[in-house]
C-alpha positions, -999 to +999 in steps of 0.1 A: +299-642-215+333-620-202+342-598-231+377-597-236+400-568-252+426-579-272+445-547-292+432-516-302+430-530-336+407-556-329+385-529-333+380-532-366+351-554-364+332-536-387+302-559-401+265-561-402+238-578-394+220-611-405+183-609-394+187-643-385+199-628-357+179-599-348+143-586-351+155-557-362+170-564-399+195-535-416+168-516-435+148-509-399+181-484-391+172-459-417+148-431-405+148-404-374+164-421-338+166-404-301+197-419-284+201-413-252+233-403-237+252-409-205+276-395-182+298-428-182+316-446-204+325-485-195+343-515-208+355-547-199+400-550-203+422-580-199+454-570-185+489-590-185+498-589-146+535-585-156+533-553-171+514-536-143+546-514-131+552-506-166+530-495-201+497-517-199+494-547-218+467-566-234+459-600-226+435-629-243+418-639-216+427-677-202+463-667-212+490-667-188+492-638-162+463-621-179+437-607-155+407-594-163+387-567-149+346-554-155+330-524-159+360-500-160+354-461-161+379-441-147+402-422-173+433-442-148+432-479-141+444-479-104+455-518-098+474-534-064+503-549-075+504-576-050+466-582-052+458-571-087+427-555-071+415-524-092+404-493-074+431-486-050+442-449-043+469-438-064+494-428-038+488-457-016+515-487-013+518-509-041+491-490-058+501-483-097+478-460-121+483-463-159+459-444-186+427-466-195+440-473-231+399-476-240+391-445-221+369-420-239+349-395-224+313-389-238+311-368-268+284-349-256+264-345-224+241-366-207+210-362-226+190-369-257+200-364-292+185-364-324+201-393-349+194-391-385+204-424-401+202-421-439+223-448-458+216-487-450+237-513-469+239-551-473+262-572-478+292-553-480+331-559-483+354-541-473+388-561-461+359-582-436+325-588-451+297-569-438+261-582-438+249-544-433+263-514-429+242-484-419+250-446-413+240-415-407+245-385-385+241-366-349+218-334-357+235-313-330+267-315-338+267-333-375+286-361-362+289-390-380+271-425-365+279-455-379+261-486-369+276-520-380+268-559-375+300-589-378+293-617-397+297-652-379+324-657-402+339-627-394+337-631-357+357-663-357+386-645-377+419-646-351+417-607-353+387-604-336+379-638-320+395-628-285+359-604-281+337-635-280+312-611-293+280-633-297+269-636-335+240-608-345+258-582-319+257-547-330+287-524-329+280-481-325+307-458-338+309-419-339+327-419-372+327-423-407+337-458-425+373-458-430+406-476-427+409-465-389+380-467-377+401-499-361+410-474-338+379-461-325+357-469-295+323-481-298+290-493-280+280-525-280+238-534-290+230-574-281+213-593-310+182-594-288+182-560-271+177-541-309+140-546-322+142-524-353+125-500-332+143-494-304+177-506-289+196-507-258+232-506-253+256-536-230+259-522-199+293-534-196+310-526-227+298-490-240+328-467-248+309-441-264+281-437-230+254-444-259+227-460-231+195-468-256+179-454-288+146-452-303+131-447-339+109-422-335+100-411-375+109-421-408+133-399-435+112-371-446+129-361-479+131-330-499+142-326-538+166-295-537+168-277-574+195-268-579+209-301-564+247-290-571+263-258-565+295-248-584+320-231-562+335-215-599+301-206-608+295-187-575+324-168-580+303-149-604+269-155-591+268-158-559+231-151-551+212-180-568+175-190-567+165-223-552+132-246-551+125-271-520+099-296-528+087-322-504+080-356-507+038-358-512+036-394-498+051-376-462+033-362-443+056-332-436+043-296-443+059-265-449+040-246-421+057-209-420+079-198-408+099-225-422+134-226-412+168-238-436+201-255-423+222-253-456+243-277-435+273-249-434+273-213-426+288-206-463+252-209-476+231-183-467+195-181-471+183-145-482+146-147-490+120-176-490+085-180-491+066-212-488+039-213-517+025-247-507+027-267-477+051-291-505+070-262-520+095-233-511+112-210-534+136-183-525+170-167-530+204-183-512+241-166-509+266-186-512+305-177-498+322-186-529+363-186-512+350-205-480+329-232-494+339-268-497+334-298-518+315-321-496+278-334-499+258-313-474+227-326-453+198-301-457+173-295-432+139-278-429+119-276-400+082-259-404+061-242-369+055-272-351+093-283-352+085-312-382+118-317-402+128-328-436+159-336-453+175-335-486+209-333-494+235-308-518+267-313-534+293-283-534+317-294-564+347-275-571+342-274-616+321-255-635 
Protein backbone atom coordinates (compact mmCIF):
# COMPACT_ATOMS: atom_id res chain seq x y z
CA UNK A 1 0.00 0.00 0.00
CA UNK A 2 1.85 3.64 -1.20
CA UNK A 3 2.60 5.45 1.98
CA UNK A 4 1.83 8.89 1.77
CA UNK A 5 3.41 12.06 3.74
CA UNK A 6 1.15 14.49 4.66
CA UNK A 7 2.88 17.34 7.17
CA UNK A 8 5.56 17.09 9.34
CA UNK A 9 3.01 17.00 12.10
CA UNK A 10 1.40 13.95 11.01
CA UNK A 11 4.13 12.63 12.82
CA UNK A 12 2.62 12.49 15.83
CA UNK A 13 1.26 9.19 15.47
CA UNK A 14 2.39 8.08 18.63
CA UNK A 15 0.31 4.78 19.82
CA UNK A 16 0.73 1.26 20.58
CA UNK A 17 0.06 -1.92 19.85
CA UNK A 18 -3.04 -4.30 20.13
CA UNK A 19 -1.79 -7.94 19.90
CA UNK A 20 -4.59 -8.55 17.84
CA UNK A 21 -2.32 -7.35 15.54
CA UNK A 22 1.02 -8.65 16.22
CA UNK A 23 2.73 -11.73 17.73
CA UNK A 24 4.71 -9.72 19.47
CA UNK A 25 2.33 -8.02 22.26
CA UNK A 26 3.87 -4.63 24.32
CA UNK A 27 5.31 -6.51 27.26
CA UNK A 28 7.77 -8.75 24.63
CA UNK A 29 9.67 -5.07 24.08
CA UNK A 30 11.08 -4.91 27.51
CA UNK A 31 14.53 -6.63 27.88
CA UNK A 32 18.17 -6.45 25.99
CA UNK A 33 17.75 -5.74 21.80
CA UNK A 34 20.65 -5.58 18.96
CA UNK A 35 19.39 -3.27 16.18
CA UNK A 36 21.11 -3.17 13.41
CA UNK A 37 21.99 0.01 11.72
CA UNK A 38 22.32 1.25 8.11
CA UNK A 39 24.08 3.59 6.08
CA UNK A 40 20.70 4.93 4.40
CA UNK A 41 17.85 6.43 5.34
CA UNK A 42 14.51 6.19 3.03
CA UNK A 43 10.99 7.30 2.81
CA UNK A 44 8.19 7.55 0.61
CA UNK A 45 6.92 11.85 -0.14
CA UNK A 46 4.02 13.13 -2.03
CA UNK A 47 4.84 16.31 -3.65
CA UNK A 48 2.39 19.09 -5.05
CA UNK A 49 3.78 19.47 -8.75
CA UNK A 50 3.12 23.30 -8.58
CA UNK A 51 5.51 24.07 -6.02
CA UNK A 52 8.44 22.35 -7.61
CA UNK A 53 10.23 25.84 -8.57
CA UNK A 54 9.54 27.01 -5.26
CA UNK A 55 9.60 25.71 -1.21
CA UNK A 56 8.26 21.87 -1.46
CA UNK A 57 4.89 21.17 -0.65
CA UNK A 58 3.05 18.27 0.70
CA UNK A 59 0.48 16.55 -1.06
CA UNK A 60 -2.38 13.73 0.07
CA UNK A 61 -1.91 11.53 -2.41
CA UNK A 62 -5.00 11.21 -5.23
CA UNK A 63 -5.15 15.05 -4.76
CA UNK A 64 -4.70 17.34 -7.50
CA UNK A 65 -1.11 17.88 -8.89
CA UNK A 66 0.31 15.75 -6.12
CA UNK A 67 2.99 13.32 -7.25
CA UNK A 68 4.40 10.83 -5.46
CA UNK A 69 7.72 9.48 -5.36
CA UNK A 70 9.42 5.95 -3.53
CA UNK A 71 12.35 5.23 -1.75
CA UNK A 72 13.89 8.71 -1.48
CA UNK A 73 17.44 9.18 0.15
CA UNK A 74 19.34 11.86 -0.99
CA UNK A 75 19.60 14.90 1.51
CA UNK A 76 18.20 17.04 -2.12
CA UNK A 77 15.17 15.90 -4.01
CA UNK A 78 16.35 16.60 -7.64
CA UNK A 79 12.93 16.59 -9.81
CA UNK A 80 12.39 17.49 -13.80
CA UNK A 81 10.06 20.08 -14.04
CA UNK A 82 8.62 19.21 -17.23
CA UNK A 83 8.65 15.41 -16.47
CA UNK A 84 8.45 15.36 -12.68
CA UNK A 85 11.09 12.62 -12.89
CA UNK A 86 13.30 12.45 -9.66
CA UNK A 87 17.01 11.98 -10.03
CA UNK A 88 18.03 14.47 -12.53
CA UNK A 89 21.45 16.34 -12.14
CA UNK A 90 21.18 19.50 -10.45
CA UNK A 91 22.66 21.74 -13.00
CA UNK A 92 20.93 20.14 -15.90
CA UNK A 93 17.86 21.98 -17.71
CA UNK A 94 14.73 22.05 -16.04
CA UNK A 95 16.27 20.14 -13.23
CA UNK A 96 15.26 21.83 -9.59
CA UNK A 97 16.84 20.56 -6.18
CA UNK A 98 14.95 21.44 -2.88
CA UNK A 99 16.08 19.92 0.70
CA UNK A 100 14.36 16.49 1.50
CA UNK A 101 12.12 18.01 4.23
CA UNK A 102 12.23 14.12 5.88
CA UNK A 103 15.93 13.91 5.33
CA UNK A 104 17.87 12.63 8.37
CA UNK A 105 21.08 11.15 8.24
CA UNK A 106 21.72 7.99 10.54
CA UNK A 107 22.49 8.72 14.03
CA UNK A 108 25.24 6.53 14.17
CA UNK A 109 27.15 4.25 11.88
CA UNK A 110 26.36 1.27 10.07
CA UNK A 111 26.56 -1.26 12.64
CA UNK A 112 25.10 -3.03 15.63
CA UNK A 113 24.01 -1.46 18.76
CA UNK A 114 23.05 -2.50 22.02
CA UNK A 115 19.19 -1.36 22.92
CA UNK A 116 18.07 -1.53 26.43
CA UNK A 117 14.28 -1.20 26.59
CA UNK A 118 13.09 -0.76 30.20
CA UNK A 119 9.59 0.82 30.50
CA UNK A 120 6.46 -0.97 28.58
CA UNK A 121 3.00 0.63 29.01
CA UNK A 122 -0.65 -0.08 27.98
CA UNK A 123 -3.19 1.60 27.23
CA UNK A 124 -2.03 5.04 27.38
CA UNK A 125 -3.42 8.65 26.65
CA UNK A 126 -1.83 11.18 25.85
CA UNK A 127 -3.85 13.76 23.28
CA UNK A 128 -4.22 10.09 20.92
CA UNK A 129 -4.73 6.91 22.81
CA UNK A 130 -1.91 4.57 22.87
CA UNK A 131 -2.48 0.81 23.21
CA UNK A 132 1.34 0.47 24.36
CA UNK A 133 4.00 2.55 24.69
CA UNK A 134 7.48 1.19 25.34
CA UNK A 135 10.99 2.78 25.89
CA UNK A 136 14.22 2.54 26.68
CA UNK A 137 17.66 3.53 25.59
CA UNK A 138 20.85 3.14 23.07
CA UNK A 139 23.89 1.88 25.37
CA UNK A 140 26.52 3.67 23.22
CA UNK A 141 25.40 6.78 23.26
CA UNK A 142 22.36 6.81 25.99
CA UNK A 143 19.99 7.72 23.41
CA UNK A 144 16.60 7.60 24.01
CA UNK A 145 14.38 4.76 21.84
CA UNK A 146 10.97 4.91 21.91
CA UNK A 147 8.83 2.31 20.27
CA UNK A 148 5.06 3.03 19.71
CA UNK A 149 1.95 1.25 18.14
CA UNK A 150 -1.51 3.54 16.70
CA UNK A 151 -4.67 2.37 17.58
CA UNK A 152 -7.15 1.71 14.68
CA UNK A 153 -9.04 4.49 15.96
CA UNK A 154 -6.23 6.57 15.95
CA UNK A 155 -5.18 5.80 12.48
CA UNK A 156 -8.42 6.83 10.94
CA UNK A 157 -8.08 10.36 12.79
CA UNK A 158 -7.87 13.19 9.67
CA UNK A 159 -4.35 13.96 11.26
CA UNK A 160 -2.87 10.97 10.36
CA UNK A 161 -5.19 9.17 7.97
CA UNK A 162 -3.21 10.40 4.76
CA UNK A 163 -0.20 7.55 6.05
CA UNK A 164 -2.54 4.67 5.30
CA UNK A 165 -0.42 3.01 7.84
CA UNK A 166 -1.92 -0.52 8.18
CA UNK A 167 -3.51 -1.18 11.72
CA UNK A 168 -0.84 -3.09 14.29
CA UNK A 169 2.17 -1.03 12.45
CA UNK A 170 4.99 -0.10 14.66
CA UNK A 171 6.46 3.35 14.72
CA UNK A 172 10.66 3.63 16.05
CA UNK A 173 11.74 7.04 17.36
CA UNK A 174 15.14 8.21 18.81
CA UNK A 175 13.55 10.33 21.45
CA UNK A 176 11.85 10.67 24.52
CA UNK A 177 7.78 11.04 24.67
CA UNK A 178 6.94 14.53 24.38
CA UNK A 179 4.86 17.18 22.75
CA UNK A 180 7.22 17.29 19.59
CA UNK A 181 8.05 14.24 19.06
CA UNK A 182 5.42 15.27 16.10
CA UNK A 183 8.44 16.53 14.58
CA UNK A 184 10.67 13.70 14.58
CA UNK A 185 11.52 10.95 11.98
CA UNK A 186 10.91 7.40 12.63
CA UNK A 187 11.16 3.75 11.23
CA UNK A 188 8.42 1.99 10.31
CA UNK A 189 8.07 -2.11 11.87
CA UNK A 190 4.96 -4.04 9.81
CA UNK A 191 2.39 -5.74 12.19
CA UNK A 192 3.72 -9.04 10.76
CA UNK A 193 7.44 -8.42 10.49
CA UNK A 194 7.74 -7.94 14.71
CA UNK A 195 7.56 -11.43 16.46
CA UNK A 196 8.23 -10.23 20.06
CA UNK A 197 11.56 -11.59 19.36
CA UNK A 198 12.89 -10.02 16.57
CA UNK A 199 11.72 -7.32 14.09
CA UNK A 200 12.48 -5.90 10.84
CA UNK A 201 12.05 -2.53 9.63
CA UNK A 202 9.83 -1.25 5.97
CA UNK A 203 12.27 -1.00 3.52
CA UNK A 204 10.60 1.85 2.12
CA UNK A 205 9.89 4.14 4.89
CA UNK A 206 12.84 4.12 7.58
CA UNK A 207 14.06 7.62 8.45
CA UNK A 208 16.15 6.66 11.19
CA UNK A 209 18.30 3.59 8.79
CA UNK A 210 17.03 1.29 11.78
CA UNK A 211 17.19 -2.08 9.26
CA UNK A 212 16.10 -5.09 12.05
CA UNK A 213 16.37 -5.78 15.75
CA UNK A 214 16.69 -8.68 17.86
CA UNK A 215 16.00 -9.55 21.66
CA UNK A 216 18.83 -11.10 22.63
CA UNK A 217 18.45 -11.14 26.84
CA UNK A 218 16.06 -10.17 29.30
CA UNK A 219 16.58 -6.96 32.07
CA UNK A 220 19.02 -8.04 34.43
CA UNK A 221 18.33 -5.75 37.46
CA UNK A 222 20.29 -4.50 40.35
CA UNK A 223 19.02 -2.90 43.78
CA UNK A 224 21.34 0.19 44.27
CA UNK A 225 21.55 1.36 48.23
CA UNK A 226 21.68 4.21 48.44
CA UNK A 227 18.97 4.51 45.58
CA UNK A 228 19.01 8.58 45.78
CA UNK A 229 21.85 10.77 45.98
CA UNK A 230 21.44 14.37 47.38
CA UNK A 231 23.32 16.89 45.39
CA UNK A 232 23.09 19.28 49.10
CA UNK A 233 24.12 16.29 50.94
CA UNK A 234 27.28 15.82 48.72
CA UNK A 235 28.26 19.17 49.23
CA UNK A 236 29.46 17.94 52.48
CA UNK A 237 30.06 14.32 51.79
CA UNK A 238 30.99 13.75 48.81
CA UNK A 239 32.60 10.26 49.10
CA UNK A 240 29.76 7.95 50.09
CA UNK A 241 29.55 4.17 50.48
CA UNK A 242 27.30 2.17 48.11
CA UNK A 243 25.88 -1.65 47.99
CA UNK A 244 24.97 -3.33 44.38
CA UNK A 245 22.88 -6.36 44.84
CA UNK A 246 21.67 -8.44 41.98
CA UNK A 247 18.63 -9.93 41.27
CA UNK A 248 19.08 -13.96 42.56
CA UNK A 249 16.32 -15.26 40.06
CA UNK A 250 19.13 -13.80 37.10
CA UNK A 251 21.42 -15.45 36.23
CA UNK A 252 23.99 -12.60 36.13
CA UNK A 253 27.24 -12.85 38.30
CA UNK A 254 29.44 -10.47 39.59
CA UNK A 255 32.66 -12.12 38.10
CA UNK A 256 35.72 -9.54 38.96
CA UNK A 257 36.74 -7.41 37.69
CA UNK A 258 33.38 -5.98 37.67
CA UNK A 259 33.07 -2.71 35.89
CA UNK A 260 30.42 0.54 37.03
CA UNK A 261 28.74 3.10 34.43
CA UNK A 262 27.24 5.61 37.05
CA UNK A 263 25.48 6.70 33.94
CA UNK A 264 27.55 10.25 34.16
CA UNK A 265 31.10 11.05 34.66
CA UNK A 266 30.02 13.21 37.96
CA UNK A 267 29.91 9.84 39.79
CA UNK A 268 32.98 8.39 40.32
CA UNK A 269 33.70 5.02 41.54
CA UNK A 270 36.72 4.94 44.09
CA UNK A 271 36.88 1.42 45.55
CA UNK A 272 34.80 -1.75 45.12
CA UNK A 273 35.03 -5.25 45.76
CA UNK A 274 32.64 -7.94 44.82
CA UNK A 275 31.97 -10.12 47.98
CA UNK A 276 29.53 -12.49 46.28
CA UNK A 277 28.80 -13.21 42.74
CA UNK A 278 25.10 -11.19 43.93
CA UNK A 279 26.79 -8.35 45.92
CA UNK A 280 29.33 -5.38 45.58
CA UNK A 281 30.16 -2.83 48.11
CA UNK A 282 32.52 0.02 47.68
CA UNK A 283 33.11 3.77 48.00
CA UNK A 284 31.72 6.33 45.06
CA UNK A 285 32.71 10.27 44.51
CA UNK A 286 30.32 12.26 43.54
CA UNK A 287 30.95 15.98 41.74
CA UNK A 288 28.61 17.84 43.98
CA UNK A 289 28.52 21.54 41.56
CA UNK A 290 28.28 19.40 38.20
CA UNK A 291 25.74 16.91 38.96
CA UNK A 292 22.16 17.01 37.82
CA UNK A 293 18.76 15.94 38.79
CA UNK A 294 17.92 13.28 36.39
CA UNK A 295 17.26 9.45 37.00
CA UNK A 296 20.53 7.76 35.92
CA UNK A 297 20.72 4.20 34.22
CA UNK A 298 23.39 2.07 36.04
CA UNK A 299 25.33 -0.46 34.50
CA UNK A 300 27.57 -3.37 35.58
CA UNK A 301 29.26 -5.59 33.44
CA UNK A 302 31.31 -8.63 35.17
CA UNK A 303 34.66 -10.66 33.05
CA UNK A 304 32.74 -12.28 30.45
CA UNK A 305 31.01 -8.89 29.37
CA UNK A 306 27.39 -9.97 31.26
CA UNK A 307 25.56 -6.73 32.23
CA UNK A 308 22.96 -5.57 34.74
CA UNK A 309 21.06 -2.60 35.28
CA UNK A 310 19.56 -0.63 38.00
CA UNK A 311 18.85 2.86 38.08
CA UNK A 312 19.67 6.22 40.59
CA UNK A 313 17.97 9.38 41.21
CA UNK A 314 20.27 12.63 41.69
CA UNK A 315 17.59 15.09 43.45
CA UNK A 316 18.56 18.49 44.15
CA UNK A 317 16.95 18.68 48.43
CA UNK A 318 18.30 17.36 51.20
Amino acid sequence: MQKKIFVMAALAVLCSALPAFSAGTCENWKGVWEFTYTDNTTVNICIDNTTINDNLTLCDNGTENCICYDNITSKNICIDNTTFEVGCKDNATDCVCNPNPFYMAPSVTADKYQVLITETQDNVTTGVKLNCMATGTRTTDDKPILIVQPTPATFNLPLYKPFNFDNGTWLIYESTFSADTASKPFSEILSDNYTGAAFTTAENFNMLGIASGKRTGDLCQLRIIPNTVRKLFTLFAPVYPFVIIADKENDFEMTRPVKIDWGTKNIITLAKLAITKKLVIGFAFARPFQLESDTLDVTVTNSDNGTCFGTIDIKAGK
